[in-house]
N, C-alpha and C positions, 0 to 999 in steps of 0.2 A: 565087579570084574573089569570095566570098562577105564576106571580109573587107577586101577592099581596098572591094567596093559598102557593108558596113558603116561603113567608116569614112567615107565618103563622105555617107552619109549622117546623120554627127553621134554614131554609135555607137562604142563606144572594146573591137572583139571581141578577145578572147586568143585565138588557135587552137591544140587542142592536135588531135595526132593519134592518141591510140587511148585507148580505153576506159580504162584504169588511170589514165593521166595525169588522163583528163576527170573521173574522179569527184573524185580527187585535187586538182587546179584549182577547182573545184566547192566543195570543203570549206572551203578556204582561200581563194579570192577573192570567196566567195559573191555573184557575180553577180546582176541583175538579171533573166535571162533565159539560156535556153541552146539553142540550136538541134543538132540531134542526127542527125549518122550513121545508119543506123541499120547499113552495112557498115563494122566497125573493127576494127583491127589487134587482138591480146589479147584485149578485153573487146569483144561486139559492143555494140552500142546500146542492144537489146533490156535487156540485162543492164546496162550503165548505167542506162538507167532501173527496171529492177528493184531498185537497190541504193541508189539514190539521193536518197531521200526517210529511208532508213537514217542516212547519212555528212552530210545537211546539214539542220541546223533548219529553218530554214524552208522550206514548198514551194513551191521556183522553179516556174517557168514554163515547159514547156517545147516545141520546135516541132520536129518531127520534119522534116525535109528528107532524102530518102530517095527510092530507087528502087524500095524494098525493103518499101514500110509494107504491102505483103501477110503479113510476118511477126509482126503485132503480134498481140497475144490482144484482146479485148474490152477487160480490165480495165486493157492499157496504153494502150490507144485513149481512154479513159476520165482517164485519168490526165493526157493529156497538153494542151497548149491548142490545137494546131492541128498537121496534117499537110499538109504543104507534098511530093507527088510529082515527083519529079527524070523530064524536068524539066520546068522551071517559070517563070515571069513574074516577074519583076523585080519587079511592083506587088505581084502577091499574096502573095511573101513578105516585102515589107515590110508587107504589110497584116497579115497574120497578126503578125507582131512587135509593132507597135503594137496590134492589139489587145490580145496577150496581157501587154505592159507598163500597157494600162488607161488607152492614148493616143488612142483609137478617135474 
């Protein structure tokens, strides 16, 4: 759902589906933005973003879409540009996106 509304609205999202691929994907297409699981297959999220600022120069942006963001520590809360809770409004996670791409 997430990607077909992305695309829709002018964004061109690659969807991967679990933690290894994402940091992976993340390295090599270095993205503009990455919106984040935080329940995934392998690698959960948490641990994507723990590792993530590791494996890619520069630090993305990134928006936690999650059911789950009760599992986050301070310092990934901290880390991250918005937490978008599953679920959620159509508006506010585009809003959050634009924000954190610096389109506000």
């Amino acid at each position: 759902m997430m990607t077909t509304l992305l695309t829709v609205e002018g964004y061109k999202p690659v969807l991967v589906t679990d933690g290894q691929d994402g940091l992976a994907a993340a390295q090599v297409l270095r993205p503009a933005l990455i919106t984040l699981d935080l329940s995934l297959p392998t690698m959960d999220g948490t641990q994507v973003l723990d590792r993530l600022d590791g494996v890619v120069e520069d630090r993305l942006p990134v928006v936690i879409v999650s059911a789950y963001t009760d599992q986050l520590t301070p310092s990934q809360r901290a880390r991250v540009s918005a937490i978008v809770t599953k679920p959620f409004e159509i508006d506010t996670l585009l809003s959050c996106i634009s924000t954190a791409l610096g389109r506000a």
